[in-house]
Every structure is written in structure tokens, then in C-alpha cells.
DOLUMDO-913422 format. One line per 4 residues: number of its first residue (from 0); their letters; for each residue x, y, z of C-alpha. Coordinates in Angstrom, 1 decimal, m for minus. Layout:
% residues N
NUM = a = X/Y/Z | ...;
% end
This chain:
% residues 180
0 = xxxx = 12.6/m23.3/m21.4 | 10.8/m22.0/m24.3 | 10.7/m18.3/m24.9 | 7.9/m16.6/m22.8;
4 = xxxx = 7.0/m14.0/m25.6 | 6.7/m16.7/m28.1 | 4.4/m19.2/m25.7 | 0.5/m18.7/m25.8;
8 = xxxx = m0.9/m17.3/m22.7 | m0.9/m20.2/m20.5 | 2.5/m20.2/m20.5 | 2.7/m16.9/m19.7;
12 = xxxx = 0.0/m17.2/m17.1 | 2.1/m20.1/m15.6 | 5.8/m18.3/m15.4 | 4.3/m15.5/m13.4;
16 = xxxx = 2.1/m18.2/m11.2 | 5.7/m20.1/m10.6 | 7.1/m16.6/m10.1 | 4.8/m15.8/m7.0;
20 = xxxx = 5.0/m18.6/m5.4 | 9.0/m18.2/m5.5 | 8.5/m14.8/m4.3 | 6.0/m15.2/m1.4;
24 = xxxx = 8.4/m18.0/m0.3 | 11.2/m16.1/m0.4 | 10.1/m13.3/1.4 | 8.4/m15.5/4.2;
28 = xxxx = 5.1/m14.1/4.0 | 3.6/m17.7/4.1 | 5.2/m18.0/7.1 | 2.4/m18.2/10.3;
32 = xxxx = 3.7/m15.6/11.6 | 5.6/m12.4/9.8 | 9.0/m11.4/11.1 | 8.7/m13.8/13.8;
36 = xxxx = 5.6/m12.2/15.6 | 1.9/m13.3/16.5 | 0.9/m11.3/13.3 | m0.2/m12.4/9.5;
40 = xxxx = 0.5/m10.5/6.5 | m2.2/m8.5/6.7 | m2.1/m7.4/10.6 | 1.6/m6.5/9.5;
44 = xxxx = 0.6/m4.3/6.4 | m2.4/m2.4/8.6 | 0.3/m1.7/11.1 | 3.0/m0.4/8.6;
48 = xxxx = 0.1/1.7/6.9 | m0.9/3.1/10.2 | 2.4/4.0/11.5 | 3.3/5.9/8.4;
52 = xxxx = 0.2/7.5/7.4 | m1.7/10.1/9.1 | m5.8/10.5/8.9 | m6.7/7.2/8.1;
56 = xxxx = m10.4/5.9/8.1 | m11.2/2.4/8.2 | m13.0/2.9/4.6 | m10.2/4.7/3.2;
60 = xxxx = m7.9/2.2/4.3 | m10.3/m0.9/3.0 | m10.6/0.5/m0.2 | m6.9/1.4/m1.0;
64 = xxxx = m6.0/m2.3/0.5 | m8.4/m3.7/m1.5 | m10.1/m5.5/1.7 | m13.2/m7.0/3.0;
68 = xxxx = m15.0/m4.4/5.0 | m16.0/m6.7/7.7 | m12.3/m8.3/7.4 | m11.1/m5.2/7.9;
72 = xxxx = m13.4/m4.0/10.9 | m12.3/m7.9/12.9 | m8.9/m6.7/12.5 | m9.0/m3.6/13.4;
76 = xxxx = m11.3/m4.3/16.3 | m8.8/m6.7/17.6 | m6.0/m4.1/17.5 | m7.5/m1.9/19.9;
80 = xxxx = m8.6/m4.2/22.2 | m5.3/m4.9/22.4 | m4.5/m1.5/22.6 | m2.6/m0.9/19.2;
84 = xxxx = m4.5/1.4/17.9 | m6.7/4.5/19.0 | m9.8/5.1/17.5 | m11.3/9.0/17.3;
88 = xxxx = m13.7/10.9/15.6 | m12.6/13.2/12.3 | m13.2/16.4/13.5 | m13.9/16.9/9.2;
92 = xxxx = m16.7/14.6/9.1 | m18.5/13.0/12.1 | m19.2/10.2/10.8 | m16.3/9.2/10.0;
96 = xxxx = m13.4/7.9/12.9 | m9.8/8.2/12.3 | m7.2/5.8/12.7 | m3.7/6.0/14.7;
100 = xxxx = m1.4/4.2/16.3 | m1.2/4.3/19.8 | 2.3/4.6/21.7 | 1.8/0.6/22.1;
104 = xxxx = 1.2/0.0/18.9 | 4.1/2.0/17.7 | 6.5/0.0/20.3 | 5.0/m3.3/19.1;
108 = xxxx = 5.4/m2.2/15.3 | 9.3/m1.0/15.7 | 10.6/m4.6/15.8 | 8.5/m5.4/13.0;
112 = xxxx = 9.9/m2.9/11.1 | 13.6/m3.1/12.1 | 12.8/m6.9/10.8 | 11.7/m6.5/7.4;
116 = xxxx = 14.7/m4.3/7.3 | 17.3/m6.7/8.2 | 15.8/m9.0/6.2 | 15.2/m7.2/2.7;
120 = xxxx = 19.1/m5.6/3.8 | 20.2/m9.3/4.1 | 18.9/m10.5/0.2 | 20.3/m7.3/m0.9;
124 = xxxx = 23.8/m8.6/0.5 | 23.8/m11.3/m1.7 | 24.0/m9.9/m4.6 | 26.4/m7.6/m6.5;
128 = xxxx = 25.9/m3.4/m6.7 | 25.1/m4.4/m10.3 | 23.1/m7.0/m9.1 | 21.3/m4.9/m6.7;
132 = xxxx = 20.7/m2.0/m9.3 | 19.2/m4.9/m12.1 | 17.0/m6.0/m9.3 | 15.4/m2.6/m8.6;
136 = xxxx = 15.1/m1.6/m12.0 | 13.4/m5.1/m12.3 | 10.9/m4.6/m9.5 | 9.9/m0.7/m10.9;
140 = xxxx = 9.4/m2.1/m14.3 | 6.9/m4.7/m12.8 | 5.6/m1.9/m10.7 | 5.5/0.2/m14.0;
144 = xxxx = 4.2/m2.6/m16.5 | 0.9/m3.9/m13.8 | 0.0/m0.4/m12.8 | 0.9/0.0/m9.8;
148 = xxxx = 4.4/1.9/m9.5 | 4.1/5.5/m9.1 | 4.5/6.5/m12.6 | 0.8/5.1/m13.5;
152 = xxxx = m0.6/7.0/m10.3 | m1.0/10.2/m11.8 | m3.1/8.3/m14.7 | m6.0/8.0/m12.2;
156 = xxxx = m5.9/11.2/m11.3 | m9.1/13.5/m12.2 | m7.9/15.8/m15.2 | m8.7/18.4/m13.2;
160 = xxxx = m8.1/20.4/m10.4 | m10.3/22.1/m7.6 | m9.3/25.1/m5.9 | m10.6/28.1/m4.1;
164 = xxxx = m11.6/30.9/m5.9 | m8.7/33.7/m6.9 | m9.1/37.4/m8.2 | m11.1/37.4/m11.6;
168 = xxxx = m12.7/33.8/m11.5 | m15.6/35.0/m10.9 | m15.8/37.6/m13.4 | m14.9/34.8/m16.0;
172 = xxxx = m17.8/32.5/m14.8 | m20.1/35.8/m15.1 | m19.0/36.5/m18.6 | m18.8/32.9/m19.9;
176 = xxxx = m22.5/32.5/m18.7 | m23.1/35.5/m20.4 | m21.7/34.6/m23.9 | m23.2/31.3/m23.5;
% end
């Protein structure tokens, strides 16, 4: 194989393609149904996200996910018809309805979980402890290198921070406006 930093970007474009596809397999998530349930990828990563997150919105939720709006809304919609999840309106905002789990969709999403971690536990078995620790450095410096890992979250960050007022604030607005 030729060296990937010395190929053109095809090249390139085609290792991480080939990796992908490795990956996706490997992990089963082409699978018709994740960890052995009626559920795709998708119904499985809403379900994770709402049973470890609290004060969800449907548009928060779309937007950090990166999906469809009226994707989102079939999906969701089919969740608590089924009874999975609770819908209720933010006390914050009224027009906005928050998201949660309900005690069904908790006990549906428990297996699901306990899956994923017998199977992730199971690859990790295979391999060494040096192995193991070459493998997670690997997957934080992809995380790192495409912007996702959490050291390139505080880069989106607003470079500045809101608070309430404290003693004296005031009195500097009041004197800036003044020397301005």
C-alpha cells in the first residue's frame, strides 16, 4: 500500500471510505435491527440520548443529531404511541415540550444498553492492555483531528460569558457610558 500522506486526496478520501465501511460492519450497525431489537440506528441513538440526558426538546435534539425535523418528529411520534417516551410542556418556555423517557421506555432501553456493552466489552477482549490503550488513544485522536472529541468543544463556545449582575457592575456600566 502506498503511503497515505504521500497519495493525492483520492487516496486519502478512499482509505477513510474503506475505513467506514470496516467500521460500520464491525460494529453491526448495518444490521436490520441494532443489538438484536426491532430498532435501527437511529431509534437506538434517540433512546440512549433520552435516557441519559435530561430537558430535551425535539429541536434541541434535531439539531445536535444533525436530523431531519420531520425524521425526527415520525420517530419520535412512534415512540410514544408505543409508550417509550412522555411528552410535556417546559415549564421555561411554552412552546416548547420536553422529552423523557417513560418507565417503559427505560425498561425497553436497559437491554439495549447492557448489549452494546457486552458487545464493545467483547472487541475489547480481543486485544491486548496495550492494544486496548493504542485503540483509545486512536479513537480520541480521530475524535480530536474531525472536531468532534471534547477537546474542540470549548472552540465553539461564545468567548464570552453571561451572568447575573454582582456588587459594582453597575456602577462600571454607569461610568464606562460616561467616559464614552
Amino acid at each position: 500500500m502506498t503511503n497515505v500522506a504521500e497519495s493525492g486526496m483520492p487516496q486519502r478520501v478512499a482509505v477513510v471510505r474503506r475505513f467506514n465501511r470496516f467500521y460500520t460492519k464491525r460494529i453491526g450497525v448495518l444490521h436490520e435491527g441494532l443489538l438484536r431489537s426491532p430498532f435501527s440506528l437511529t431509534e437506538v441513538r434517540l433512546l440512549y440520548e433520552l435516557a441519559h440526558r435530561e430537558q430535551l426538546t425535539a429541536t434541541g435534539l434535531g439539531k445536535e443529531l444533525g436530523l431531519d425535523p420531520g425524521y425526527l418528529s415520525r420517530i419520535l411520534s412512534g415512540f410514544v404511541k408505543r409508550g417509550l417516551v412522555a411528552r410535556t410542556p417546559s415549564p421555561a418556555d411554552g412552546r416548547q415540550t420536553l422529552l423523557a423517557l417513560t418507565a417503559s421506555g427505560r425498561k425497553v432501553f436497559a437491554p439495549l444498553e447492557a448489549r452494546s456493552n457486552e458487545e464493545v466489552s467483547a472487541m475489547l477482549a480481543g486485544l491486548s492492555a496495550p492494544e486496548q490503550k493504542r485503540l483509545i488513544e486512536a479513537m480520541h485522536t480521530i475524535e480530536r483531528l474531525i472536531g468532534t472529541g471534547p477537546e474542540n468543544q470549548t472552540a465553539s463556545k461564545a468567548p464570552y460569558l453571561l451572568r447575573l449582575h454582582q456588587p459594582g457592575d453597575m456602577g462600571w456600566v454607569v461610568h464606562r457610558h460616561g467616559v464614552l
